[in-house]
GUKEDREN-189322 format. One record per residue (C-alpha): x, y, z negated; residue in three letters; residue number from 1. Coordinates in Angstrom, 1 decimal, decimal comma, padded with zeros to 4 digits. Each point is the difference from the previous one (the first is absolute). Layout:
N
<filum x="X" y="Y" z="Z" aa="Ala" i="NUM"/>
...
END
This chain:
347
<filum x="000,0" y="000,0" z="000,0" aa="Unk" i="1"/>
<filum x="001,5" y="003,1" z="001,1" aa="Unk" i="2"/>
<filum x="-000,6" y="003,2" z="-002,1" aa="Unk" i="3"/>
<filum x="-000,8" y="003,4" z="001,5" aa="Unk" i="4"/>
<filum x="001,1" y="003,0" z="-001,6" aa="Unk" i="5"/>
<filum x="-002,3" y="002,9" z="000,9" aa="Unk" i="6"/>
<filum x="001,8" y="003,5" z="000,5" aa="Unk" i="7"/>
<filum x="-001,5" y="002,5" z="-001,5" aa="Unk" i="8"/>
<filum x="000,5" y="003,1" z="002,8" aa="Unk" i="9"/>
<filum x="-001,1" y="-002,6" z="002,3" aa="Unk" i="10"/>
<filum x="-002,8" y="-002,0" z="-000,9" aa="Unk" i="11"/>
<filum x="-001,6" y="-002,3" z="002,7" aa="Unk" i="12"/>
<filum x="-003,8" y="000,9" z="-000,7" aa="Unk" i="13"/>
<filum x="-000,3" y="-002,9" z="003,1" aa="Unk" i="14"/>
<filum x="001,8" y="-002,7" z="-002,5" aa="Unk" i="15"/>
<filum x="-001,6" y="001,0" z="-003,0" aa="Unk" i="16"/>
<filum x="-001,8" y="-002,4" z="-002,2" aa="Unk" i="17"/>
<filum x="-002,2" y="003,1" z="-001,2" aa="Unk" i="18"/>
<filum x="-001,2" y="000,9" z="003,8" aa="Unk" i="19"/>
<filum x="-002,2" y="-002,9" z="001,6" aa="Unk" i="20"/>
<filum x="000,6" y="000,3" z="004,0" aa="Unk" i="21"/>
<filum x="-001,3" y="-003,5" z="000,9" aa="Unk" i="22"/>
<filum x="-003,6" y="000,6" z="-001,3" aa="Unk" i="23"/>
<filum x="-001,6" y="001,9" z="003,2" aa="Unk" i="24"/>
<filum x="-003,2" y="000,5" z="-000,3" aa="Unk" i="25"/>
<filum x="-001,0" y="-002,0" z="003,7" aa="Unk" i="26"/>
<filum x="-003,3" y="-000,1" z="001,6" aa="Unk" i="27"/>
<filum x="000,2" y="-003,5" z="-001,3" aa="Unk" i="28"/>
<filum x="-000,1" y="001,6" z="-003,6" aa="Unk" i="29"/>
<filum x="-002,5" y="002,7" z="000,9" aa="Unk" i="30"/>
<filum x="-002,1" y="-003,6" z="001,3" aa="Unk" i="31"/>
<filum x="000,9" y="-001,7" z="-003,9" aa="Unk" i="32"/>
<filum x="-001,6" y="003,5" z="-001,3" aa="Unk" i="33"/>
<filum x="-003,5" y="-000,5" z="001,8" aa="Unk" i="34"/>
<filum x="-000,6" y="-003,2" z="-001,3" aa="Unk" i="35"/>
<filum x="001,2" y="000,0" z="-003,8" aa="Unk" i="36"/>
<filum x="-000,9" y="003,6" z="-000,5" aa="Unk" i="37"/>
<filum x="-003,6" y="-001,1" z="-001,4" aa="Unk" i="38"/>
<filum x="001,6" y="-002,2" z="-002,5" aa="Unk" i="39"/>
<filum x="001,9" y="002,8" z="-001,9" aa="Unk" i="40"/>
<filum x="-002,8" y="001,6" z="-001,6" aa="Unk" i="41"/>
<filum x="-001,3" y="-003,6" z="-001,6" aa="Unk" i="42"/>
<filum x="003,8" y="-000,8" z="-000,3" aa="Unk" i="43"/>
<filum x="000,9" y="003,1" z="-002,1" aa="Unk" i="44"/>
<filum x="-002,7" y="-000,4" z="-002,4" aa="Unk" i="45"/>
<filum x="000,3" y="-003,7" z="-000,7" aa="Unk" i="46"/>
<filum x="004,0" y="001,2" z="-000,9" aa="Unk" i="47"/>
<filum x="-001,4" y="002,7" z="-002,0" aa="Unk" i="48"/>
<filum x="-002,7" y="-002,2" z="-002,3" aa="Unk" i="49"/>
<filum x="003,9" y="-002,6" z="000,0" aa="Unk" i="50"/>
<filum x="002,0" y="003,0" z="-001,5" aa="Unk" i="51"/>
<filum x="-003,0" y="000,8" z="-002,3" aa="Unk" i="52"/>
<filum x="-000,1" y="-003,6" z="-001,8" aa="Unk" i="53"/>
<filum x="004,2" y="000,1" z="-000,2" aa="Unk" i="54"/>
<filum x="-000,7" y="003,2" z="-001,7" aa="Unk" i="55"/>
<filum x="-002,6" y="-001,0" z="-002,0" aa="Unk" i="56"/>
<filum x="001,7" y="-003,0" z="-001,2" aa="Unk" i="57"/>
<filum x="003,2" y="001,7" z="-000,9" aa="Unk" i="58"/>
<filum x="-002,1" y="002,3" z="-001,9" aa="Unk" i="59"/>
<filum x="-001,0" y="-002,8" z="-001,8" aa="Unk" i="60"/>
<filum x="003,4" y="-002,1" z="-000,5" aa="Unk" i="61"/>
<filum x="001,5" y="003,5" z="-001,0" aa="Unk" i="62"/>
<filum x="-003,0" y="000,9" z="-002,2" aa="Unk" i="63"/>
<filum x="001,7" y="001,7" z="-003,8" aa="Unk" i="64"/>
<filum x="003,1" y="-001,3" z="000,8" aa="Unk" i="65"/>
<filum x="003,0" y="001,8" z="000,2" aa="Unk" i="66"/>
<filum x="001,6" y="-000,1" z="003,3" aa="Unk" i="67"/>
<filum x="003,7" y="000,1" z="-001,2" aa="Unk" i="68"/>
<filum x="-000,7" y="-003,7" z="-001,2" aa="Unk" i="69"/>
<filum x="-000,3" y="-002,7" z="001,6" aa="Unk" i="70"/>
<filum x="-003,4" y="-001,6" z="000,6" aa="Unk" i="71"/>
<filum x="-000,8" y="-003,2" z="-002,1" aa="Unk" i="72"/>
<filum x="-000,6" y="-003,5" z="002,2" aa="Unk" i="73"/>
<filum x="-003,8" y="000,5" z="-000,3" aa="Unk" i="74"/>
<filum x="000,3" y="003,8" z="001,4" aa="Unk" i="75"/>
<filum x="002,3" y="-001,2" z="002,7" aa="Unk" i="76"/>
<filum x="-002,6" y="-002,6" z="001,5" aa="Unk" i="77"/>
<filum x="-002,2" y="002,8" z="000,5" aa="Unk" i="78"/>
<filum x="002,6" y="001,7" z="002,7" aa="Unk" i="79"/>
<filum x="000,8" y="-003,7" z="001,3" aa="Unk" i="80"/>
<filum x="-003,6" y="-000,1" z="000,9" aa="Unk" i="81"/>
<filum x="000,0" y="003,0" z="001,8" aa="Unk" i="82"/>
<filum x="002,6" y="-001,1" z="002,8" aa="Unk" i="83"/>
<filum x="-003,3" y="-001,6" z="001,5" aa="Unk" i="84"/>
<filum x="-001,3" y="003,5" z="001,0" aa="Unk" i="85"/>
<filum x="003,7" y="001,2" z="001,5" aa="Unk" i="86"/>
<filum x="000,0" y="-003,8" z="002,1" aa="Unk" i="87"/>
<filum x="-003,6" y="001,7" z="001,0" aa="Unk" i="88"/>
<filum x="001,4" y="003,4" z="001,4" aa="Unk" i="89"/>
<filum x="002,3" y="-001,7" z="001,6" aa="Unk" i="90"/>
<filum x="-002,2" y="-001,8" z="002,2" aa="Unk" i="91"/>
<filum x="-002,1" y="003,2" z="000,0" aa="Unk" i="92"/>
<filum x="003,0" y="001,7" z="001,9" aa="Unk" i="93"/>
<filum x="000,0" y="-002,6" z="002,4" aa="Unk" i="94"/>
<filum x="003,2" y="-002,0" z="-000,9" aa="Unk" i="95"/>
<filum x="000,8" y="-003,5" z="000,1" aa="Unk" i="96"/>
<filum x="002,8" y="-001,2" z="-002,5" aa="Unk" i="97"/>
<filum x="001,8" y="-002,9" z="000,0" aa="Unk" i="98"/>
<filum x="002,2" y="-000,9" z="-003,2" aa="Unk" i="99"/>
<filum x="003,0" y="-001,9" z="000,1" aa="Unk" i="100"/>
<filum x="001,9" y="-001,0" z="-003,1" aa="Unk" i="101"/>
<filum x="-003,1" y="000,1" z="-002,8" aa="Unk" i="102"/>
<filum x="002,4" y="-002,9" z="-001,8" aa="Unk" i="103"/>
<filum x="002,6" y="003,0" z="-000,7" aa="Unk" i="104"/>
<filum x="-002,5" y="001,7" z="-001,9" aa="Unk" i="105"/>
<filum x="-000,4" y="-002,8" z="-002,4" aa="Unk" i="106"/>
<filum x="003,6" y="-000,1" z="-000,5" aa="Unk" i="107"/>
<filum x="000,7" y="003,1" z="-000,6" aa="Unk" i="108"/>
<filum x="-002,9" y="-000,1" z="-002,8" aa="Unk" i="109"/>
<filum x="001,8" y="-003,6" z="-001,5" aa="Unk" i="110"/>
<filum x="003,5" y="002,4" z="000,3" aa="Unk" i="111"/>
<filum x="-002,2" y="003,0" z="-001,8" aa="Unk" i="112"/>
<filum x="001,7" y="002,4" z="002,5" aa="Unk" i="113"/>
<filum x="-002,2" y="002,9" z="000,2" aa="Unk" i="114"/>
<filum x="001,5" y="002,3" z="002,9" aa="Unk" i="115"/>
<filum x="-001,3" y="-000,2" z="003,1" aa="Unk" i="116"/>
<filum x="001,5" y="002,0" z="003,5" aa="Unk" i="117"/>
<filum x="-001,8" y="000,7" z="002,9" aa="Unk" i="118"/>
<filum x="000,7" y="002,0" z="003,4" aa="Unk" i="119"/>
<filum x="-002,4" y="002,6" z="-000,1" aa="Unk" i="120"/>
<filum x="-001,8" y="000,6" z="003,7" aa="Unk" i="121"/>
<filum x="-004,4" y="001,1" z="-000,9" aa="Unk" i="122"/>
<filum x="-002,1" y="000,9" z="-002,2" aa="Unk" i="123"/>
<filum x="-001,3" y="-003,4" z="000,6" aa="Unk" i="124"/>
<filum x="003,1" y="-001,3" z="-002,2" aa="Unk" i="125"/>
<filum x="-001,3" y="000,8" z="-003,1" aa="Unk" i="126"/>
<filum x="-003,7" y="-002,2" z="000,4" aa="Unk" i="127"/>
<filum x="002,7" y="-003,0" z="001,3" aa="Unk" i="128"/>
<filum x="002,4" y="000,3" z="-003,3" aa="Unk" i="129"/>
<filum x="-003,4" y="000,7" z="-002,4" aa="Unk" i="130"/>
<filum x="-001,6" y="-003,1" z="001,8" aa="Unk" i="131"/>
<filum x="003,1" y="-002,2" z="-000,7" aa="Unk" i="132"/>
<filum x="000,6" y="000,7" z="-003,5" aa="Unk" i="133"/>
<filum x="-001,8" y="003,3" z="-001,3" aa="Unk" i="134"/>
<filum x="003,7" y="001,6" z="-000,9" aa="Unk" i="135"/>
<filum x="001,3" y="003,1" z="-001,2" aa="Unk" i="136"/>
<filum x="001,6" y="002,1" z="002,2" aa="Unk" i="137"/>
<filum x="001,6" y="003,5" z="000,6" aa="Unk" i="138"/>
<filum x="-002,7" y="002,6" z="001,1" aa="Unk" i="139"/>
<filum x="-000,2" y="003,7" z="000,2" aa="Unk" i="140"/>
<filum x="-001,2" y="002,1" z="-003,2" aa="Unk" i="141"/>
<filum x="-002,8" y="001,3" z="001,9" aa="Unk" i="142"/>
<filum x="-001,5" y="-003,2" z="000,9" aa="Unk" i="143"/>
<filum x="-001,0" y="-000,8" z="-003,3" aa="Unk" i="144"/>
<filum x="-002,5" y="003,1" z="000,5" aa="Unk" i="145"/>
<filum x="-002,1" y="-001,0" z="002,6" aa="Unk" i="146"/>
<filum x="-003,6" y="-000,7" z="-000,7" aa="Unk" i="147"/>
<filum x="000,0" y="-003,6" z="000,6" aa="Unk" i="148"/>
<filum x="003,5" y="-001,4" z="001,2" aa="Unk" i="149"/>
<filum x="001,3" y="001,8" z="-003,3" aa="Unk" i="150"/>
<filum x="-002,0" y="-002,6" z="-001,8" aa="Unk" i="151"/>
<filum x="000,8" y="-002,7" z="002,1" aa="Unk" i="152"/>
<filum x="003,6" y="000,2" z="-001,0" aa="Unk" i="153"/>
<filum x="-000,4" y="000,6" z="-003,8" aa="Unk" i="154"/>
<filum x="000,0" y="-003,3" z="-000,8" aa="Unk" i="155"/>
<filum x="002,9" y="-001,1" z="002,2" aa="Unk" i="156"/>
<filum x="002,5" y="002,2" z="-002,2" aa="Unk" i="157"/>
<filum x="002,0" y="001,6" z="002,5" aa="Unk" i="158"/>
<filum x="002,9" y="001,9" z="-000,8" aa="Unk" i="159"/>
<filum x="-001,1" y="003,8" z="001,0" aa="Unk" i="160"/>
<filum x="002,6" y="001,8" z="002,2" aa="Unk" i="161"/>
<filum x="000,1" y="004,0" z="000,3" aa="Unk" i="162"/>
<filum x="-001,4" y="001,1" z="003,3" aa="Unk" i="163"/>
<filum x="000,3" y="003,2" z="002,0" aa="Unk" i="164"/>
<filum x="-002,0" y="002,1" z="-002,2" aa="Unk" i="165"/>
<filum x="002,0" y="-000,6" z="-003,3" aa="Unk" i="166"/>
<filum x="003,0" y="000,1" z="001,5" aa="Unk" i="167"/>
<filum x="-000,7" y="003,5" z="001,1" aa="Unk" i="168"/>
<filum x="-001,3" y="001,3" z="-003,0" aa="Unk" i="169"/>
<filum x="003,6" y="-001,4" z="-001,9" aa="Unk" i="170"/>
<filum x="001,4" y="002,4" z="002,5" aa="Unk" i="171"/>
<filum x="-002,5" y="002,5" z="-000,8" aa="Unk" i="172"/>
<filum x="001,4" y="000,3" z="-003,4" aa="Unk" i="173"/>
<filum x="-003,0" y="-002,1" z="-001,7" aa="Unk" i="174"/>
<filum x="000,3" y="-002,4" z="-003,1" aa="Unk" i="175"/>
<filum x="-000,8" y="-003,0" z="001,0" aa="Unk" i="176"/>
<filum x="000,1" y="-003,3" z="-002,5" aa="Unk" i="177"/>
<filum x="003,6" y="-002,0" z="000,6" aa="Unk" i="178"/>
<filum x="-000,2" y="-003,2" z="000,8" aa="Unk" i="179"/>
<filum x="002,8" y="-002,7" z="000,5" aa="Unk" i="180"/>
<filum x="001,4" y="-000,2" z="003,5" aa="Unk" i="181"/>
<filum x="-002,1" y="-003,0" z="002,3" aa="Unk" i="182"/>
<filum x="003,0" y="-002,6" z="000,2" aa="Unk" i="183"/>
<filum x="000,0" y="000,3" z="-004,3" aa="Unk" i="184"/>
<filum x="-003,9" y="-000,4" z="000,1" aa="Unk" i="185"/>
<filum x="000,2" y="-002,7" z="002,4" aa="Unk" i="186"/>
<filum x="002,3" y="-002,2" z="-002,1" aa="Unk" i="187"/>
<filum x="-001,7" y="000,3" z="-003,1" aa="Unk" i="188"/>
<filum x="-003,3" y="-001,5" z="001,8" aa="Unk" i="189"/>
<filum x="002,1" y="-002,4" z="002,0" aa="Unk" i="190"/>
<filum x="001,4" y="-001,9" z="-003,1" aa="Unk" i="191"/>
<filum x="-002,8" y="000,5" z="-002,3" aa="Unk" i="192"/>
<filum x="-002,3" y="-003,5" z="000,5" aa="Unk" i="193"/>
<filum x="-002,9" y="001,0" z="-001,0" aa="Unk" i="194"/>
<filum x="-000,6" y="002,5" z="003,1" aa="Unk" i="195"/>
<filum x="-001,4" y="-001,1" z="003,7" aa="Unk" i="196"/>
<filum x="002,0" y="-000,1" z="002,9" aa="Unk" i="197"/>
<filum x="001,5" y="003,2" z="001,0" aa="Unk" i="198"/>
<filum x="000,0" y="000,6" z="003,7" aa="Unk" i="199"/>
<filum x="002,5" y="002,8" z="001,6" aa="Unk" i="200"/>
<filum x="000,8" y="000,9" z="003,2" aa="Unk" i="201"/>
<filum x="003,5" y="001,0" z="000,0" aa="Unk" i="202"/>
<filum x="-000,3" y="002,0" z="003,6" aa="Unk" i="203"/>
<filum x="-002,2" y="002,3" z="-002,2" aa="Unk" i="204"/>
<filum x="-002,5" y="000,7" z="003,1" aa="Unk" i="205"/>
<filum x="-001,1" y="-001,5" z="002,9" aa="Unk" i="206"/>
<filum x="001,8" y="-000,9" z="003,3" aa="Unk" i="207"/>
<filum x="-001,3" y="-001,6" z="003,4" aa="Unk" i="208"/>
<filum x="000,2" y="-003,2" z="-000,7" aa="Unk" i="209"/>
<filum x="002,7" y="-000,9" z="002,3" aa="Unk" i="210"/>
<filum x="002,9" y="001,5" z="-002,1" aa="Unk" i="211"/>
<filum x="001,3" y="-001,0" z="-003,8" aa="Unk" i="212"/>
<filum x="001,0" y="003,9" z="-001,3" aa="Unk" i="213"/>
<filum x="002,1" y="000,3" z="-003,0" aa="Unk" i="214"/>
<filum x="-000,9" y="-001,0" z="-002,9" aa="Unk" i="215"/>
<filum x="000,4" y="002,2" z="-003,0" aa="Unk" i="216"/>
<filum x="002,0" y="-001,7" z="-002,8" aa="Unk" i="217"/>
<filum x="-002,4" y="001,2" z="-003,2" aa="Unk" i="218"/>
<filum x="-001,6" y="-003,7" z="000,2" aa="Unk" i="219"/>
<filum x="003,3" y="-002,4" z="-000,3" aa="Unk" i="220"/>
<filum x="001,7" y="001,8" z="-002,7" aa="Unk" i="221"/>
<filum x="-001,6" y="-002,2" z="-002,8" aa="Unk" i="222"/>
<filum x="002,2" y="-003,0" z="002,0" aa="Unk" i="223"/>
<filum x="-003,4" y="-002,5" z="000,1" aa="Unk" i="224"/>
<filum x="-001,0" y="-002,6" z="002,0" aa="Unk" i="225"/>
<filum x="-002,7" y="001,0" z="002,5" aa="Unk" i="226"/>
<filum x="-002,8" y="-001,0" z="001,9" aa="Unk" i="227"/>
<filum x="000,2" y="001,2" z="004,1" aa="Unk" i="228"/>
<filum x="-003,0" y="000,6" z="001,8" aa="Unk" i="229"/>
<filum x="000,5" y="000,7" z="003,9" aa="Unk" i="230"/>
<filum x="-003,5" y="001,8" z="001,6" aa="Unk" i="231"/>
<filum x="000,1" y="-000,8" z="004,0" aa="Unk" i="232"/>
<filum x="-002,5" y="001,8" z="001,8" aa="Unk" i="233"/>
<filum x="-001,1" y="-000,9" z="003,5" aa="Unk" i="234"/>
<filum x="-000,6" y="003,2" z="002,5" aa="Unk" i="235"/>
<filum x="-003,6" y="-001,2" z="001,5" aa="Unk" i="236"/>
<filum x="-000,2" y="003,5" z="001,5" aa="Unk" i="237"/>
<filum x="001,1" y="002,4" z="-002,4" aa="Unk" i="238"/>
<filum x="002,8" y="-000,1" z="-002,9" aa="Unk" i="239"/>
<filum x="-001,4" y="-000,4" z="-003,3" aa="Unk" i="240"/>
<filum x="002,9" y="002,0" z="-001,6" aa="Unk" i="241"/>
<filum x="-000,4" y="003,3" z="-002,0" aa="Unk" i="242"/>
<filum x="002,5" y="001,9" z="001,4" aa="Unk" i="243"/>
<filum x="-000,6" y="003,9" z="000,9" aa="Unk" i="244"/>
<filum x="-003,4" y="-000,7" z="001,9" aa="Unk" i="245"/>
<filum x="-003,4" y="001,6" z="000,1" aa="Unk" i="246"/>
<filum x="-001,3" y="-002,0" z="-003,1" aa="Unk" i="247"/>
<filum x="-003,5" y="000,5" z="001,2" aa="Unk" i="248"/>
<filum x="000,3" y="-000,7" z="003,6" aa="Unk" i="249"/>
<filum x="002,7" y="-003,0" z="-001,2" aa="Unk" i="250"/>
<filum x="-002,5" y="-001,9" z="-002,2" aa="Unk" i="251"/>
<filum x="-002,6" y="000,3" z="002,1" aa="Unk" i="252"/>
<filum x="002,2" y="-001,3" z="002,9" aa="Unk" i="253"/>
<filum x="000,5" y="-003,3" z="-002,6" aa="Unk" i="254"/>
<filum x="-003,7" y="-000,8" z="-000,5" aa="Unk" i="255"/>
<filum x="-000,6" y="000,3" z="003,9" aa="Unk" i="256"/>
<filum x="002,2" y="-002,7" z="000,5" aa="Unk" i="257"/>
<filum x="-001,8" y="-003,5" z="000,9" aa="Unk" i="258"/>
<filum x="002,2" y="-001,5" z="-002,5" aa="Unk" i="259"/>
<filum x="003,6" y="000,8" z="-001,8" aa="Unk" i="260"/>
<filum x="002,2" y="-002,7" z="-001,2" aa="Unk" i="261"/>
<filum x="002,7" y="000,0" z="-002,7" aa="Unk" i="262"/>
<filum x="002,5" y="-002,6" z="-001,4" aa="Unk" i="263"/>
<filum x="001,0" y="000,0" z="-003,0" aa="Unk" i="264"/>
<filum x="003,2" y="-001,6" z="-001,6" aa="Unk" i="265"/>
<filum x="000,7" y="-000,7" z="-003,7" aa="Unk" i="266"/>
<filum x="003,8" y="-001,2" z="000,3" aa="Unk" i="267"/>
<filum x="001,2" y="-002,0" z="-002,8" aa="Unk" i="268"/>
<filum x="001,2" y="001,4" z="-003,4" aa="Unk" i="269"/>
<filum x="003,2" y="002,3" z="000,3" aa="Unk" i="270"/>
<filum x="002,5" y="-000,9" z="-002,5" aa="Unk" i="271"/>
<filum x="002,6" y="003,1" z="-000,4" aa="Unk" i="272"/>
<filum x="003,4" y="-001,1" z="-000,3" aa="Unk" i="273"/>
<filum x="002,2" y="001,6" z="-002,2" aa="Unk" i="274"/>
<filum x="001,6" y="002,3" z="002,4" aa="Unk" i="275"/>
<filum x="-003,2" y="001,0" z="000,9" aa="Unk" i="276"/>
<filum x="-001,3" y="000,4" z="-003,7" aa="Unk" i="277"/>
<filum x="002,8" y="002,4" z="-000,2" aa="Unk" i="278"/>
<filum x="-000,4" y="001,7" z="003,3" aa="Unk" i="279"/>
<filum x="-003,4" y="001,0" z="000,9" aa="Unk" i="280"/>
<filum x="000,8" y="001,6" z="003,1" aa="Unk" i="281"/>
<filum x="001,5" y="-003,4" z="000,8" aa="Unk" i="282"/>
<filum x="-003,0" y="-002,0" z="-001,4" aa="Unk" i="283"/>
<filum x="-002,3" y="002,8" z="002,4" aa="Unk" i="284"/>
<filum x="001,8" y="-000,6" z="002,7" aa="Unk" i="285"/>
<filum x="-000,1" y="-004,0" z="000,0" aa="Unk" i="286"/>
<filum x="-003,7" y="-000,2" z="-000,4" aa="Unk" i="287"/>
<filum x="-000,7" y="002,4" z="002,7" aa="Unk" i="288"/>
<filum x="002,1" y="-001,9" z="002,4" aa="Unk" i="289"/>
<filum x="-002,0" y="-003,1" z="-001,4" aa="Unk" i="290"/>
<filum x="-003,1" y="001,8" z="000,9" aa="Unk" i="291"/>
<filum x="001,2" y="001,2" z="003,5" aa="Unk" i="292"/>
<filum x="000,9" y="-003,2" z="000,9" aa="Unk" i="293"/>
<filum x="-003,6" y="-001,5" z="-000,6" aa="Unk" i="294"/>
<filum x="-001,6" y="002,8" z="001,3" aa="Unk" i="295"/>
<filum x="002,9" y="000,0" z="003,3" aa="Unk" i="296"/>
<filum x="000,1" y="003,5" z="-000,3" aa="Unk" i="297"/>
<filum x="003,0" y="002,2" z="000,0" aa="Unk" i="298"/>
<filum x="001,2" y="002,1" z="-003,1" aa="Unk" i="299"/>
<filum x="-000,2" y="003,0" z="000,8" aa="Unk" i="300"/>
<filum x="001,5" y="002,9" z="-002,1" aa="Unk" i="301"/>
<filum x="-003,5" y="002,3" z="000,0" aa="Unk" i="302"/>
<filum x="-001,8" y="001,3" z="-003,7" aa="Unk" i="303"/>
<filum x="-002,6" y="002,1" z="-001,7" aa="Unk" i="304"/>
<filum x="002,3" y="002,9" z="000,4" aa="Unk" i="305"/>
<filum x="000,1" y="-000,1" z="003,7" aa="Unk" i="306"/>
<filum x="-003,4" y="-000,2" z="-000,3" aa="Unk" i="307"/>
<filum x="-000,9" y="002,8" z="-002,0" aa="Unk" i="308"/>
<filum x="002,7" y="002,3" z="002,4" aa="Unk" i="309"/>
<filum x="-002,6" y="-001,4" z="003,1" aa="Unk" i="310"/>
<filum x="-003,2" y="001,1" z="-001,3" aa="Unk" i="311"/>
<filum x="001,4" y="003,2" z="-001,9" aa="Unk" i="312"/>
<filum x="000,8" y="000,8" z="003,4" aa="Unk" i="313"/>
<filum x="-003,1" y="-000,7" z="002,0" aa="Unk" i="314"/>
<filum x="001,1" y="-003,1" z="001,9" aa="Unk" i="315"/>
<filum x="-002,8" y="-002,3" z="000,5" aa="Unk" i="316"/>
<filum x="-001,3" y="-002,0" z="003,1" aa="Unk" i="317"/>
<filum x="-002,4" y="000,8" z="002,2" aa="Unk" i="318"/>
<filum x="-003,9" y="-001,5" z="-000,2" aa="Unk" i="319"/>
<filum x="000,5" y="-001,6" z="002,8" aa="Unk" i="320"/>
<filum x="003,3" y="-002,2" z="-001,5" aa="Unk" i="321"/>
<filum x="002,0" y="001,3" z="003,2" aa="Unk" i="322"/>
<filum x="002,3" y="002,9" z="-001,1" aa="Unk" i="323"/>
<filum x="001,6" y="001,5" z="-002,6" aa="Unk" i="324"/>
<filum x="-001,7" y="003,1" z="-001,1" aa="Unk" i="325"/>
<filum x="002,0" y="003,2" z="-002,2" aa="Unk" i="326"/>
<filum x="-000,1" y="004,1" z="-000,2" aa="Unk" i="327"/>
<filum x="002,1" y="001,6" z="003,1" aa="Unk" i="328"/>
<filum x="003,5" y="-000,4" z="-000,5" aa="Unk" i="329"/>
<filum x="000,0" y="-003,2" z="-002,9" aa="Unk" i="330"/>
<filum x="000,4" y="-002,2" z="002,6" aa="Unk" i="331"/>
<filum x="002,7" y="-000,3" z="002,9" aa="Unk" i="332"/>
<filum x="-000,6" y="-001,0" z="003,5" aa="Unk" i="333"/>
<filum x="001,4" y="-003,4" z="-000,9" aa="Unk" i="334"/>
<filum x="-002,3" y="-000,6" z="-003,0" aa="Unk" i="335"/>
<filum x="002,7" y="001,3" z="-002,7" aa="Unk" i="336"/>
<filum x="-000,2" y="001,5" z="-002,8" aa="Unk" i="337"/>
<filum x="002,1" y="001,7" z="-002,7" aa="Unk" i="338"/>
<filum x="-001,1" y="-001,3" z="-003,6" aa="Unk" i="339"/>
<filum x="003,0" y="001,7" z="-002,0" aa="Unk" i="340"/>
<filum x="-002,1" y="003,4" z="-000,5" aa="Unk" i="341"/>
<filum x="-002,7" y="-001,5" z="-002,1" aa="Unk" i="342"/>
<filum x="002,4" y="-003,3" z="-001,6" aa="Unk" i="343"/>
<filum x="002,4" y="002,9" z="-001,7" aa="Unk" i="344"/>
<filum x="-003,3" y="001,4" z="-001,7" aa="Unk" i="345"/>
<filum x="-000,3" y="-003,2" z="-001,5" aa="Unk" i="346"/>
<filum x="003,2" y="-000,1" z="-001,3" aa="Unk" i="347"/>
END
C-alpha cells in the first residue's frame, strides 16, 4: 500500500476523499428518483417513529441515574434491545448488510476487550455499529442536544468531544469547565470492565470510502487489544460517504436508490505487541494497514483538518456530482488549491 502525502499549496480537489467526482447525477439517477420518490415520505416517518422508541427507551434505561456511571446489567438490556430499531433504519435507508466475522465479536467479549475501530465513511455508520453492539463512542458535544437523537445516545455513554462552537468561545476568552484530554478519557473507559464497548473512529470524520485516511493516535495510547471493524460500501449509483456534499440532495439521492449494499467485516481480535503498547503511532499505523488491506484500499495521507481548510473555503461539488465548485480564485484551472491560509489559523 502506497501512501500519498497531500501538499498543502497544492491540494488535488480531483483526488480528494472529501470531493465525490464519481457520483454524477445521470439520467439514469434522475430515472431512480421518479420511481422511489413516493417512498420517502412513508420512509421518513417510519425512521422517525424508529428514533422516537430508541429515544424513549434510553429515556428509560437512563431514568435517575447518573450518566457518569455505568449502567447496571438490567439498565444495559434496555439499550441492547434497542439495536432492533437501528437494524430497522437500516433497511428503512434501503441497505443490505452482510456480516462477516460475528465469531470475533464473541471473542472479543470472552477476551473482555472493549475498544472497537472503525473506518468512518456515512452517517449510516453509526445505525451499523449501534445494531452490532449498542457501544459507546466519540460524538460531538452538540449532538447530545438534539431533540431526539440526543436521547438516543444518552444511554450509549459516549465520551462528548468539544465542537466548533466551544472551541470558539475558548478563543473568545469564555470559561468553559476543563476536562481531561480525549486519549486520557478514552483509557479510563477502555480498561474499566464494567463499561460497553467503546467505538472510535481514529480518521476523526468521514472519507469516500475508497481511501484509509490517518488515523489519529488518541485511541491506542492505552496500549489494548482491539476489535477492527471494516465498513465496505458498494456505489449502486451514488457514494454513500459523508464527505463535503449537499446533505439534503445527498440523502435523498440514497433513499432513491433501488437498493444499497454494504459489507461489513469484524476482523479478529488485535493483540498489541509491546512495541506497539509503547508506540501508539506505531500501533495506529499497523491496524490501519490491517484495515486497508481488507478494505484493498490505499492509505492515503488525508484528515479532518484538510477538511475543515475545504469547506472553510467554499469548495464543494456541484448537484450534479460533475465538478468541483469554489468562490473565484480558490480554485486553479487544474483543480488546485492552496490549504496553508486557513491550516496556519489552526495552528
Amino acid at each position: 500500500m502506497a501512501y500519498v502525502q497531500p501538499l498543502m499549496e497544492h491540494y488535488d480537489t480531483r483526488n480528494s476523499p472529501f470531493l465525490d467526482l464519481q457520483s454524477p447525477f445521470t439520467a439514469w439517477e434522475k430515472v431512480k428518483m421518479a420511481l422511489m420518490i413516493v417512498t420517502v415520505i412513508p420512509r421518513a416517518l417510519l425512521g422517525l417513529i424508529a428514533l422516537s422508541c430508541m429515544a424513549l427507551m434510553s429515556t428509560v434505561a437512563t431514568l435517575g441515574w447518573p450518566l457518569d456511571k455505568p449502567l447496571p446489567p438490567e439498565r444495559r438490556r434496555i439499550v441492547l434491545l434497542s439495536r432492533h430499531f437501528a437494524m430497522f433504519c437500516i433497511w428503512l435507508l434501503g441497505f443490505w448488510v452482510r456480516y462477516y466475522g460475528w465469531e470475533n465479536i464473541k471473542e472479543a467479549e470472552r477476551k473482555n476487550i472493549k475498544l472497537s475501530i472503525f473506518n468512518h465513511v456515512s452517517y449510516v455508520d453509526s445505525f451499523i455499529m449501534v445494531a452490532l453492539f449498542a457501544p459507546a463512542g466519540l460524538s460531538k458535544a452538540s449532538n447530545a442536544e438534539y431533540p431526539i437523537i440526543g436521547r438516543c445516545v444518552r444511554s450509549l455513554q459516549n465520551i462528548y468531544v468539544p465542537d466548533n462552537r466551544q472551541i470558539k468561545k475558548e478563543k473568545n476568552g469564555a470559561q468553559l469547565p476543563k476536562t481531561e484530554s480525549i486519549s486520557t478519557q478514552i483509557t479510563k473507559r477502555v480498561t474499566d470492565p464494567r463499561y460497553p464497548m467503546l467505538a472510535v473512529a481514529p480518521e476523526g470524520t468521514c472519507g469516500d470510502g475508497r481511501s484509509v485516511m490517518k488515523f489519529r493516535t488518541g485511541a491506542f495510547v492505552a496500549g489494548v487489544p482491539v476489535l477492527p471493524v471494516v465498513l465496505k460500501y458498494h456505489n449502486n449509483g451514488v457514494n454513500p460517504a459523508w464527505g463535503i456534499v449537499d446533505l439534503g440532495m445527498h440523502v435523498l439521492r440514497v433513499l432513491c436508490q433501488l437498493y444499497n449494499a454494504v459489507d461489513v467485516h469484524i476482523l479478529p481480535p488485535y493483540m498489541p505487541s509491546e512495541a506497539e503498547k509503547k508506540d501508539p503511532m506505531l500501533y495506529a499505523n499497523n491496524v490501519r494497514k490491517l484495515m486497508a488491506d481488507t478494505l484493498k484500499a490505499p492509505m492515503v495521507e488525508h484528515m479532518y483538518n484538510h477538511f475543515y481548510a475545504l469547506t472553510k473555503l467554499g469548495v464543494g461539488v456541484s448537484r450534479d456530482g460533475t465538478r468541483i465548485t469554489a468562490p473565484p480564485g480558490v480554485v486553479d484551472t487544474e483543480g488546485f488549491v492552496d490549504l496553508t491560509p486557513v491550516l496556519k489559523k489552526q495552528e
